[in-house]
SEKE-591468 format. One record per residue (C-alpha): y, x, z; residue in three letters. Coordinates in steps of 0.02 Angstrom, whole numbers, plus 50000, padded with zeros to 5 digits. Example, Ala and Ser with C-alpha at 12.3 -4.5 7.8 and 13.67 -1.06 7.14 Angstrom:
BEGIN
ATOM      v      u      w  resn
ATOM  49775  50615  50390   ALA
ATOM  49947  50684  50357   SER
//
This chain:
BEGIN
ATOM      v      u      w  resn
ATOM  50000  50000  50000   UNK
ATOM  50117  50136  50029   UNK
ATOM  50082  50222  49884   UNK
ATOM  50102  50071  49791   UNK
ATOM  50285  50032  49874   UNK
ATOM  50356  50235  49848   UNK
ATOM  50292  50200  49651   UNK
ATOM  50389  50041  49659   UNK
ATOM  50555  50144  49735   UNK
ATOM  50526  50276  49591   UNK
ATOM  50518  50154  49451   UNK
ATOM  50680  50064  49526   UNK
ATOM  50791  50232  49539   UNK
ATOM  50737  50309  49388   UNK
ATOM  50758  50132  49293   UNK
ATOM  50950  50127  49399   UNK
ATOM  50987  50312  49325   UNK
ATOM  50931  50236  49155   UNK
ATOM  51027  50120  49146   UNK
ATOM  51198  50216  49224   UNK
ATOM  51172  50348  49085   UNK
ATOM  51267  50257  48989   UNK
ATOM  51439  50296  49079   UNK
ATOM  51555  50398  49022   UNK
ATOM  51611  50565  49099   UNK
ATOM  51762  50612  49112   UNK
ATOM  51823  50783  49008   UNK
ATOM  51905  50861  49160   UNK
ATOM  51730  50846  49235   UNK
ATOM  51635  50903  49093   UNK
ATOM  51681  51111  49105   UNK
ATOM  51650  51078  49303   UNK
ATOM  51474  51143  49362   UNK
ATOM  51381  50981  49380   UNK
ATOM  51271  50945  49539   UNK
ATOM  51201  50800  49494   UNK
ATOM  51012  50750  49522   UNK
ATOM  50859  50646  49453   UNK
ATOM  50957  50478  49482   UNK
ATOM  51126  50535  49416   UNK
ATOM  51204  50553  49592   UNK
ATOM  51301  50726  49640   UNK
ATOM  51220  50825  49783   UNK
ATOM  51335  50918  49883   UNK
ATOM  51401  51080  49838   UNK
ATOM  51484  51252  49870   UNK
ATOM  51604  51247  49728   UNK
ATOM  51781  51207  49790   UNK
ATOM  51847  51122  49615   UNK
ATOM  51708  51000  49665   UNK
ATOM  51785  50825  49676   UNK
ATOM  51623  50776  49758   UNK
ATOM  51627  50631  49647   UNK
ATOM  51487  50538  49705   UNK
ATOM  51417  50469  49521   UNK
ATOM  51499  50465  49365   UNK
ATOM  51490  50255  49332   UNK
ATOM  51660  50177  49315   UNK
ATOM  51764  50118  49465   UNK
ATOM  51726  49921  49496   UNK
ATOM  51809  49826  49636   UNK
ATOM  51748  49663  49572   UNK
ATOM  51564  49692  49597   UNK
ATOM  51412  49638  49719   UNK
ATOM  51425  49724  49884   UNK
ATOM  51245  49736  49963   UNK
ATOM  51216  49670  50129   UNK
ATOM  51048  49733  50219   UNK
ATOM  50958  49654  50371   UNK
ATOM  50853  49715  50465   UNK
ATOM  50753  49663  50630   UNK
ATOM  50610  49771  50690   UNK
ATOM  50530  49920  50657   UNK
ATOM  50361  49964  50682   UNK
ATOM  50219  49900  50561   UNK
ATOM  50206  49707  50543   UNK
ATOM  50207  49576  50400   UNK
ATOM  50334  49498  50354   UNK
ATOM  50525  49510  50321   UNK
ATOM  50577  49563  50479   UNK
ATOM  50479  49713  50507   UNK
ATOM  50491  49905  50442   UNK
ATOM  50390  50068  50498   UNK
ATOM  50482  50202  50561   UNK
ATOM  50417  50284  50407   UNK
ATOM  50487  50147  50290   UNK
ATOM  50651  50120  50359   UNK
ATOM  50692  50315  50317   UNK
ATOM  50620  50277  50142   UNK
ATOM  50735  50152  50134   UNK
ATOM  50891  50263  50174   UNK
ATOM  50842  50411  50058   UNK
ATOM  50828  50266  49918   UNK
ATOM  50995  50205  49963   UNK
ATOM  51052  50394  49954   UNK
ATOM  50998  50435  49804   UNK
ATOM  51060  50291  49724   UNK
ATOM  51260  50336  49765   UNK
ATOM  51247  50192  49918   UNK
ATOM  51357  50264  50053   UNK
ATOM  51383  50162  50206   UNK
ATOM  51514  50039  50262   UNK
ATOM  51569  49922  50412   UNK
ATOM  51550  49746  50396   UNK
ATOM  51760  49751  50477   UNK
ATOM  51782  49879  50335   UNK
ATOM  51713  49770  50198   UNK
ATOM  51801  49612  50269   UNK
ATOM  51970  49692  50303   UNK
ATOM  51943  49760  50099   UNK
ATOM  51959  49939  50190   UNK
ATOM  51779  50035  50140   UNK
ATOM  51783  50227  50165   UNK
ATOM  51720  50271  50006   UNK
ATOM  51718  50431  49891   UNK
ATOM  51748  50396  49696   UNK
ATOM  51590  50341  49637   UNK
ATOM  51492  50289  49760   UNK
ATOM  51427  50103  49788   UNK
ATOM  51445  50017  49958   UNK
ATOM  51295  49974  50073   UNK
ATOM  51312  49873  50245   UNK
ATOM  51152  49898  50350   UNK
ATOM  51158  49755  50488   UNK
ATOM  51044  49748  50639   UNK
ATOM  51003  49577  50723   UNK
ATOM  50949  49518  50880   UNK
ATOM  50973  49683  50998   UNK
ATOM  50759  49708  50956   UNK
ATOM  50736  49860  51085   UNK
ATOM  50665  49959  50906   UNK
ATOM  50828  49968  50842   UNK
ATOM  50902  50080  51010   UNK
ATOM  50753  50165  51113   UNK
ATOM  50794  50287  51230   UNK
ATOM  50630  50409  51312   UNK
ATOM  50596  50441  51490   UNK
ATOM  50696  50598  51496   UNK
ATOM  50860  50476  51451   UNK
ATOM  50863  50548  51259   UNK
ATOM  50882  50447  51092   UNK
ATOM  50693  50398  51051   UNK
ATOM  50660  50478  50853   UNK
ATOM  50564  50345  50800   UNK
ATOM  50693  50213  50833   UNK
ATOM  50812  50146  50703   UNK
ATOM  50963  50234  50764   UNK
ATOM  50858  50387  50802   UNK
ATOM  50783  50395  50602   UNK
ATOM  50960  50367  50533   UNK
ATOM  51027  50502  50643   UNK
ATOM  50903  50613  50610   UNK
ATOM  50950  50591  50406   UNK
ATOM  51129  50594  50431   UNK
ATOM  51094  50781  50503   UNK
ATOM  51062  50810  50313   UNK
ATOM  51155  50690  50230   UNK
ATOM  51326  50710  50329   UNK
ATOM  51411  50590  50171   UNK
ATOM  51279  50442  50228   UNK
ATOM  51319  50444  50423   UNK
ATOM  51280  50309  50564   UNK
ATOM  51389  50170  50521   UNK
ATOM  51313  50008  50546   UNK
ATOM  51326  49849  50604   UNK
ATOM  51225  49771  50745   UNK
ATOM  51240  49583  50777   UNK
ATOM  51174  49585  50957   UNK
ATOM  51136  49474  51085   UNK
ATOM  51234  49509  51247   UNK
ATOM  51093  49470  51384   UNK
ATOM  50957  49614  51285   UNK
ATOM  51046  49739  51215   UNK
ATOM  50907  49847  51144   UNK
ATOM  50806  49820  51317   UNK
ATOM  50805  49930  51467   UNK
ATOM  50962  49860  51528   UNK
ATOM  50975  49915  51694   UNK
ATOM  50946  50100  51652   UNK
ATOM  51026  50136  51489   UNK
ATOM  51143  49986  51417   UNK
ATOM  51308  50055  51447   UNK
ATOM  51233  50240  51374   UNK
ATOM  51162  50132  51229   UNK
ATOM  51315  50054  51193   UNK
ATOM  51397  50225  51185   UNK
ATOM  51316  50315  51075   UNK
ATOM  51297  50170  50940   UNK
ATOM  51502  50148  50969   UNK
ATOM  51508  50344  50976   UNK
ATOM  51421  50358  50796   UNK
ATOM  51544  50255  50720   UNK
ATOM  51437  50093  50715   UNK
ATOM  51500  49915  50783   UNK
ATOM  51422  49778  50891   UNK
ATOM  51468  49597  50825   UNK
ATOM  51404  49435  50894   UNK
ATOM  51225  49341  50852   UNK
ATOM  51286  49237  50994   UNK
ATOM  51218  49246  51156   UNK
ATOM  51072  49137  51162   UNK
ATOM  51022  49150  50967   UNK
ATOM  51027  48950  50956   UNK
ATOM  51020  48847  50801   UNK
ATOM  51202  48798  50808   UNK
ATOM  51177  48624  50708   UNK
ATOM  51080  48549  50839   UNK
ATOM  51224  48598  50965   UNK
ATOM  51391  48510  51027   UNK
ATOM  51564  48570  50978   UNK
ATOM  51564  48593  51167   UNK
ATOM  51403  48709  51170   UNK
ATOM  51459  48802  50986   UNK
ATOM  51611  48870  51052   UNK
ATOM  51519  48922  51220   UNK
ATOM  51388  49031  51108   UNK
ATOM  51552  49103  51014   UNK
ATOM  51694  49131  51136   UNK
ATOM  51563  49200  51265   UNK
ATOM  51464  49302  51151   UNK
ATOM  51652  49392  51091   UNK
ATOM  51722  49424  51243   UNK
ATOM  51561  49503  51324   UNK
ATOM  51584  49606  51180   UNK
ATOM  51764  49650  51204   UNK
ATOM  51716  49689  51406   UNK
ATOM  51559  49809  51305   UNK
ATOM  51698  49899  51203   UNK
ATOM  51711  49813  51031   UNK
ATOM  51880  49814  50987   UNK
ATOM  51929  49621  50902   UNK
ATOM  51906  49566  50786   UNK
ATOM  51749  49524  50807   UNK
ATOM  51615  49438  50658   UNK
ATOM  51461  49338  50704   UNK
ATOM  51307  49325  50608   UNK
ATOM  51239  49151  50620   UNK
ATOM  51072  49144  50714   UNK
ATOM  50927  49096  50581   UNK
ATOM  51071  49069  50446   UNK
ATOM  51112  48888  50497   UNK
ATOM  51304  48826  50500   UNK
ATOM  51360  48723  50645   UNK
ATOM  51396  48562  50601   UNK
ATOM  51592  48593  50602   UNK
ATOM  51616  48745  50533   UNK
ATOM  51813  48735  50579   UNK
ATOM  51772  48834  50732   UNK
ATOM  51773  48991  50639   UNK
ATOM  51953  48972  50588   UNK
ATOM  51985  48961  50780   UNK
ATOM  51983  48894  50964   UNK
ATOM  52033  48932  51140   UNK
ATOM  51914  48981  51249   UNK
ATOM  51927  49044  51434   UNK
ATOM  52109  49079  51403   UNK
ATOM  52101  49154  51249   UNK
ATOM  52097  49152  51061   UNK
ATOM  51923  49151  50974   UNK
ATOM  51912  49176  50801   UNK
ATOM  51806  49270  50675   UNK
ATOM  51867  49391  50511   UNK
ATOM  51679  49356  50420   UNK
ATOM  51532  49253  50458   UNK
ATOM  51361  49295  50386   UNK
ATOM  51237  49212  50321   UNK
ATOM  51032  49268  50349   UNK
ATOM  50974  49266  50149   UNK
ATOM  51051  49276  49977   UNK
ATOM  51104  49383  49830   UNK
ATOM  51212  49517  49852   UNK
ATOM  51386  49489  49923   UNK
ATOM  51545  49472  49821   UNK
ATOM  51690  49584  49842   UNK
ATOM  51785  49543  49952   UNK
ATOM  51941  49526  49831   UNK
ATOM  51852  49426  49731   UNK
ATOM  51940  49262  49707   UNK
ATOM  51761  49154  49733   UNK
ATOM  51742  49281  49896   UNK
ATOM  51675  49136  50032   UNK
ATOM  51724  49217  50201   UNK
ATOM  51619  49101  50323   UNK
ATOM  51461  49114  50208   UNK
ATOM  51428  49303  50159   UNK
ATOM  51255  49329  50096   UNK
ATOM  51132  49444  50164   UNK
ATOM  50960  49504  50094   UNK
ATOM  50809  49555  50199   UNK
ATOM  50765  49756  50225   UNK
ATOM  50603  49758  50126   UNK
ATOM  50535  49765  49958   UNK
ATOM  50436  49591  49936   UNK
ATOM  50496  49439  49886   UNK
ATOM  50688  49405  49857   UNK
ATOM  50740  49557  49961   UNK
ATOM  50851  49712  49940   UNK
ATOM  50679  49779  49839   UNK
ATOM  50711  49631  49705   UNK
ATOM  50908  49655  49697   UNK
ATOM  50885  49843  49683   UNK
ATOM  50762  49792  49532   UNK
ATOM  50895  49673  49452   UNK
ATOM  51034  49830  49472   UNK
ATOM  50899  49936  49371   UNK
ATOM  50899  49814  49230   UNK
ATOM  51091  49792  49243   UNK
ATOM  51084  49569  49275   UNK
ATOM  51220  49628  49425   UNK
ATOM  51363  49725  49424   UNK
ATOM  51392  49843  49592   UNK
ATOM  51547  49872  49675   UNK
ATOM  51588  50048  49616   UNK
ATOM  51741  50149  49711   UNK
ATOM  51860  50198  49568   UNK
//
């Protein structure tokens, strides 16, 4: 099977440099010594006339922004689970590709970090699983964890660093609470990563009151705020389902203070639009599942190859 699903990756990159060959390059790059790899992408180099140009395909503001979710990870079937193994697949795939890694503030606020050429990529991590943030005995970051594997390839890749988003859930918080939530907390802040609300009790929000809605919300924010998060704060919506008033997100008072939310995302979908696009929905961004079966980031990675969608591309 995991032969099978590293074939499957090779196909898709090779068919996604295919496909990008096609771009022009620019003449001032063309007497420059070229670092460029299999997929077309620039590997870091030594040269200080470099413009570390991450690809050469044209600048696109317009395009799909991909949105990732992911759960758990250790071996299981299903959507929401990813080996160790897997899951740092997954980010050398993204790599190699010219996916470099954005906030989901960043890509709401239209403010993504990004060097010419390279495509966005928001990883988001719901439901505070204890996988996702693990520390050992001895009080150190556990290497098999998801924070732990990405850190571990950002030692290499410095240009693909640990900038995520995790949708938590205030009361877990990755597990062992009593011992290491407030060091947790740091060092995913500390990386440059953000905690956003999944609400606190990860309710279906349709079945709720107005009442009980803005409970989940207001609470889940301001435990945040009292963690660190600076506001404005987004919420992913627990198992993708609206509330049945969906004016909340545009704002309420709560506890003395003003609740209100920049993005709201969904739990399945295509990838995202831009967020200058003028059909850009706010309340309902998209997300697609971490894997490579069914309609997942695997499948929208397949429909880049064969060009049916058109990335967001930094000029």
């Amino acid at each position: 099977m995991q032969t099978k699903i590293a074939n499957t990756r090779l196909v898709i990159i090779l068919a996604i440099a295919t496909y990008l060959a096609g771009c022009s390059v620019r003449s001032s790059d063309a007497a420059e010594p070229r670092h460029i790899n299999s997929s077309g992408v620039k590997t870091q180099s030594n040269d200080q006339n470099d413009q570390k140009r991450v690809s050469d395909r044209p600048g696109n503001t317009l395009g799909r922004v991909f949105i990732v979710m992911y759960h758990h990870f250790f071996a299981g079937r299903g959507d929401l689970y990813r080996s160790p193994k897997q899951f740092r697949q997954d980010l050398q795939t993204y790599y190699d590709l010219g996916f470099r890694p954005v906030l989901a503030s960043e890509y709401l606020a239209n403010k993504m970090p990004l060097a010419p050429g390279a495509m966005p990529i928001i990883l988001t991590f719901d439901d505070s699983n204890p996988t996702q943030v693990h520390f050992l005995k001895d009080g150190s970051l556990d290497p098999k964890c998801a924070v732990g594997i990405w850190k571990d390839f950002a030692e290499t890749h410095p240009d693909f660093p640990v900038h995520g988003t995790f949708f938590v859930l205030p009361d877990m918080m990755w597990g062992q609470l009593r011992k290491y939530r407030d060091a947790k907390i740091k060092l995913v802040l500390g990386l440059g990563s953000e905690i956003e609300s999944h609400t606190v009790s990860h309710p279906f929000l349709n079945r709720l009151s107005d009442q009980r809605v803005m409970k989940e919300l207001g609470d889940a924010t301001i435990r945040l705020e009292h963690f660190g998060q600076k506001p404005p704060i987004s919420l992913a919506l627990p198992y993708g389902v609206l509330p049945r008033h969906t004016q909340v997100f545009y704002g309420f008072k709560w506890k003395g203070r003003k609740i209100h939310f920049p993005g709201v995302f969904l739990a399945a979908g295509p990838p995202a639009r831009s967020p200058i696009d003028p059909k850009f929905k706010r309340f309902r961004i998209p997300r697609m599942a971490g894997n490579w079966e069914g309609d997942a980031v695997g499948y929208w990675l397949k429909q880049l190859a064969k060009g049916k969608i058109k990335p967001y591309v930094q000029p």
